[in-house]
C-alpha positions in Angstrom: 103.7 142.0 81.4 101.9 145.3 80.4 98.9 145.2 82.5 97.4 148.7 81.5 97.7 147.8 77.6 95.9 144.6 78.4 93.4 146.2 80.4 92.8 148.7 77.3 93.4 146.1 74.9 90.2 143.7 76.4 88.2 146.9 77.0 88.0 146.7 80.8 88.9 150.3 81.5 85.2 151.2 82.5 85.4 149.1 85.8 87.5 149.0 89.1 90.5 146.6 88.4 93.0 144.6 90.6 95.6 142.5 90.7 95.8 139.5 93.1 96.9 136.2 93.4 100.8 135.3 93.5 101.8 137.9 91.6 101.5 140.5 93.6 103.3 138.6 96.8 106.8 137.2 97.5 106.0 133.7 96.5 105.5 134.5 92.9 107.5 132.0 91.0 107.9 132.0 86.9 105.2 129.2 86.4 102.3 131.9 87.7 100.0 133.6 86.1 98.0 137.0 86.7 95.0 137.2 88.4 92.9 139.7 87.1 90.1 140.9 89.4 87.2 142.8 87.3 84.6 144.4 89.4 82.3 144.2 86.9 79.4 142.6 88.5 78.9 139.6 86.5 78.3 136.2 87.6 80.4 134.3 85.4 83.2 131.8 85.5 86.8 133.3 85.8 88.1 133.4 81.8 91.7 132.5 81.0 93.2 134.9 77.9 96.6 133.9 76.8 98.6 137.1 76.5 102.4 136.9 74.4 103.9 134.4 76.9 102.0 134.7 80.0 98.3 133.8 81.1 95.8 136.2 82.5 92.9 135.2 84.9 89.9 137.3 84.6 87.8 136.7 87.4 84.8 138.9 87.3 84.3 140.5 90.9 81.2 142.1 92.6 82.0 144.9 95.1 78.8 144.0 97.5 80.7 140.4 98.1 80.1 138.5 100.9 82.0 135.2 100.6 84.8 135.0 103.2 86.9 133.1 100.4 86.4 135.8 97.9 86.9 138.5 100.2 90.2 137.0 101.1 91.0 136.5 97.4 90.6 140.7 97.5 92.8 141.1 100.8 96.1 142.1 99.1 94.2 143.0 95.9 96.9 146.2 94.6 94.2 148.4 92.7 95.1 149.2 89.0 92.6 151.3 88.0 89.3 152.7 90.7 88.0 156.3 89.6 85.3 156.1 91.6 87.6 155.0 95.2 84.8 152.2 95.7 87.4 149.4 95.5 89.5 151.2 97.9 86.7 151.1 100.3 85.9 147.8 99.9 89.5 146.6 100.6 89.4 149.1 103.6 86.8 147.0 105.3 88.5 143.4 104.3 91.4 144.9 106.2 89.4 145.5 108.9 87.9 142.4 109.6 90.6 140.4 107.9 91.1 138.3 111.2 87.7 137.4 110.9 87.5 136.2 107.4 90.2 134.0 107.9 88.7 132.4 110.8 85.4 131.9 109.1 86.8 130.6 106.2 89.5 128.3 108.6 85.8 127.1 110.0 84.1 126.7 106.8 86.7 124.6 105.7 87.0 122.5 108.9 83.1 122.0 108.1 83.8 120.7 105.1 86.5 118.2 105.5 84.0 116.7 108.1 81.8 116.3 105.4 83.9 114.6 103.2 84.9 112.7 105.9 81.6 111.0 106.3 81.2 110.3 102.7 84.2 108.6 102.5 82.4 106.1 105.0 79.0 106.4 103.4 81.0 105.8 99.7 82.9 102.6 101.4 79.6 101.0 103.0 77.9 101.1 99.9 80.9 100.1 97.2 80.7 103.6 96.0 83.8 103.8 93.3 84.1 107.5 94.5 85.1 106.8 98.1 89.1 107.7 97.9 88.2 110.6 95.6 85.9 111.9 99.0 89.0 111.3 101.3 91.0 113.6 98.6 89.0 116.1 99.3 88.4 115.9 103.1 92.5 116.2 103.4 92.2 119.0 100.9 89.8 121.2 103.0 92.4 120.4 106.3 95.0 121.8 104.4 93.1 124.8 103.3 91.9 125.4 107.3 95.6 125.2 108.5 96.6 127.6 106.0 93.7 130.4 106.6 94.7 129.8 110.6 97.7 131.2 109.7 96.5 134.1 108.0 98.0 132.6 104.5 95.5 133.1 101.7 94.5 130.0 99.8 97.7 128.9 96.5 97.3 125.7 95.5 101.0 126.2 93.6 102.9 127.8 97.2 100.7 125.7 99.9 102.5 123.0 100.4 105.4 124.6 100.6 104.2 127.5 102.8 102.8 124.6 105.1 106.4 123.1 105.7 107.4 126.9 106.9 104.8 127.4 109.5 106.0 127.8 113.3 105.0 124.6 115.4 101.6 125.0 117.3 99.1 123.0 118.5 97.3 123.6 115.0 99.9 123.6 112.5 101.3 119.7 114.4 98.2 118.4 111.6 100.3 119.2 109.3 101.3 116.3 109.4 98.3 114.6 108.9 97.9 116.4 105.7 100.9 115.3 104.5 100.6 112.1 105.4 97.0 111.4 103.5 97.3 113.1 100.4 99.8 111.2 98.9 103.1 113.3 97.9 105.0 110.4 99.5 104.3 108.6 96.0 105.4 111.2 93.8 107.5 110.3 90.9 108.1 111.9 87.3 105.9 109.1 85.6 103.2 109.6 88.1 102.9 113.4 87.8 103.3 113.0 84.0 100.4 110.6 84.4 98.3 112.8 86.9 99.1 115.6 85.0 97.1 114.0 81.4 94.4 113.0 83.7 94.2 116.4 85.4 94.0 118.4 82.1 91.2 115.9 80.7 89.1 116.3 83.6 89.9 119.9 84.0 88.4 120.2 80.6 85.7 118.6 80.9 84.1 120.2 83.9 86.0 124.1 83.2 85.9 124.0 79.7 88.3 126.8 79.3 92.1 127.0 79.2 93.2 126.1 82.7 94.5 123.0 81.3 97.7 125.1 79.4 98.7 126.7 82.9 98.0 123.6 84.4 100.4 122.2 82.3 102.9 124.9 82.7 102.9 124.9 86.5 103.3 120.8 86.2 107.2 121.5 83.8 108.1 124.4 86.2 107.5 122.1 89.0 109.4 119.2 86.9 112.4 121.6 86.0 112.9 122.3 89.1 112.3 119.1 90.9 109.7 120.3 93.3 107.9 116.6 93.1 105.9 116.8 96.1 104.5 121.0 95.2 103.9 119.6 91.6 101.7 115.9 93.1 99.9 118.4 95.9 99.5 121.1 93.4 97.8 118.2 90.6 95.5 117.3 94.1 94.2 120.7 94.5 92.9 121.6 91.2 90.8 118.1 91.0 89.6 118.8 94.2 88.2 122.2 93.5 86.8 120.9 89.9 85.6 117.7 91.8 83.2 119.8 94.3 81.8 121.4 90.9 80.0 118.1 90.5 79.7 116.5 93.9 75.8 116.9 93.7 75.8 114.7 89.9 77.8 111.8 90.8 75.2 109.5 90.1 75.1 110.8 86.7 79.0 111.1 86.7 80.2 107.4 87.2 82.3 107.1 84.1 84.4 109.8 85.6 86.0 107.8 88.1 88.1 106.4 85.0 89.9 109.4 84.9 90.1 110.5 88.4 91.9 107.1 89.8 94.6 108.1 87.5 94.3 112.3 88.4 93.6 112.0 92.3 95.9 109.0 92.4 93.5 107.5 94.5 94.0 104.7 97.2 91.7 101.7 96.4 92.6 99.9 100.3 89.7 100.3 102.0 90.9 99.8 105.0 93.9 102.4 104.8 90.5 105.1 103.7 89.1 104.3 106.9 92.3 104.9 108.9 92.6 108.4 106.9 89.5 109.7 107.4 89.6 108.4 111.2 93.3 110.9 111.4 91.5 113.9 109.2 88.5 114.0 111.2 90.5 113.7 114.3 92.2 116.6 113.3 89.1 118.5 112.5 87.4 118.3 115.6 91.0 119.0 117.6 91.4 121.9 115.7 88.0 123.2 116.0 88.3 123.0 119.7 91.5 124.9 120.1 89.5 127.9 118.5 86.4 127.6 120.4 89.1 128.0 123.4 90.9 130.6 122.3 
């Protein structure tokens, strides 16, 4: 694709520009798209622009971030365009304390699953409908921990996959776990095809943009290509990252959990939820003590 001439053609040539995101590392498969990093200062919601055959990303960017996870999203950033060599500083310092980020962001995540942990329990005391959607989420956030550990920044298409390749550790052994709570055991071309409609509709409904056409074209790469368990894991990560959009309004959401049994593909045995948080949050607090060791 012909970055610069979309860069003039979307008159974006007045700010520091780079692209990240699969494209610019050796996991890049034909399915992704180009993340489009616009230091522009604005705090707005990443806007998807079809371009020919391909789909650009642009996520507006601030240069006095902060957030480990952005930062990270920055770390192999290659610059397109940065007159003013204020980009190049910035990605100066996130290589710098790149170690750190991770492990911050490996912590945050940790944090989190904990969290989602409890709620599962909370949800299934009380009857809540949004229980296994909670448990989702909590394996979710494990996965995303392993995966910073390891210095791997966060794909929900590659993940799974660059999971399976890690070297055996004390850390990356829950794995396992992960793989073993979010489901990809049950993946099956009617199921994805299912997930995948369910995925799109909620996806528009809470994004309102047009993540639901590359949603859809990761889903018939992965389907092509018989990559089952990347395509179900892949389906998992996007509701989980639109589901924490609107973790706050449940109470005002219930009519949601129509579509989310059918998009999380969500375990209704209560007694099988308990057992999966009991193995995520074991995994959480193991995890978390091997790096207050280390």
């Amino acid at each position: 694709m012909e970055i610069q001439k979309f860069i003039e053609e979307h008159e974006l040539s007045g700010f520091p520009i780079g692209l990240g995101g699969c494209r610019v590392s050796d996991l890049s498969l034909d399915s992704c798209d180009y993340d489009l990093f616009v230091f522009d200062e604005k705090v707005e919601s990443a806007k998807i622009v079809q371009y020919g055959d391909e789909f650009v990303i642009l996520h507006h960017a601030s240069l006095s971030e902060t957030n480990s996870e952005k930062l990270l999203q920055y770390h192999q950033l290659k610059i397109l365009q940065d007159e003013s060599w204020d980009l190049q500083m910035l990605l100066s310092k996130i290589k710098e304390k790149h170690t750190a980020l991770f492990s911050d962001f490996a912590k945050n995540c940790l944090i989190e699953s904990q969290f989602c942990c409890q709620k599962t329990i909370e949800a299934i005391q009380t009857s809540d409908v949004f229980a296994p959607c909670w448990q989702k989420c909590a394996t979710y956030y494990l996965a995303k921990s392993i995966s910073s550990i390891n210095h791997l920044c966060a794909s929900p298409s590659h993940m799974l996959d660059s999971l399976r390749n890690l070297k055996k550790s004390s850390i990356n052994e829950h794995i396992s776990v992960v793989t073993q709570t979010v489901g990809i055991q049950r993946a099956t071309p009617t199921l994805l095809e299912r997930m995948l409609k369910s995925t799109i509709g909620f996806s528009d409904l809470i994004e309102k943009n047009k993540h639901s056409q590359i949603i859809r074209q990761k889903h018939d790469f992965f389907a092509k290509n018989s990559m089952l368990s990347d395509c179900y894991f892949y389906l998992g990560y996007v509701n989980q990252v639109n589901f924490v959009k609107i973790k706050d309004t449940l109470n005002r959401e219930q009519d949601l959990i129509h579509i989310l049994k059918v998009a999380f593909d969500v375990e209704v045995d209560s007694n099988l939820l308990e057992q999966q948080s009991a193995l995520v949050q074991k995994s959480c607090n193991d995890i978390l003590e091997t790096l207050s060791s280390a």
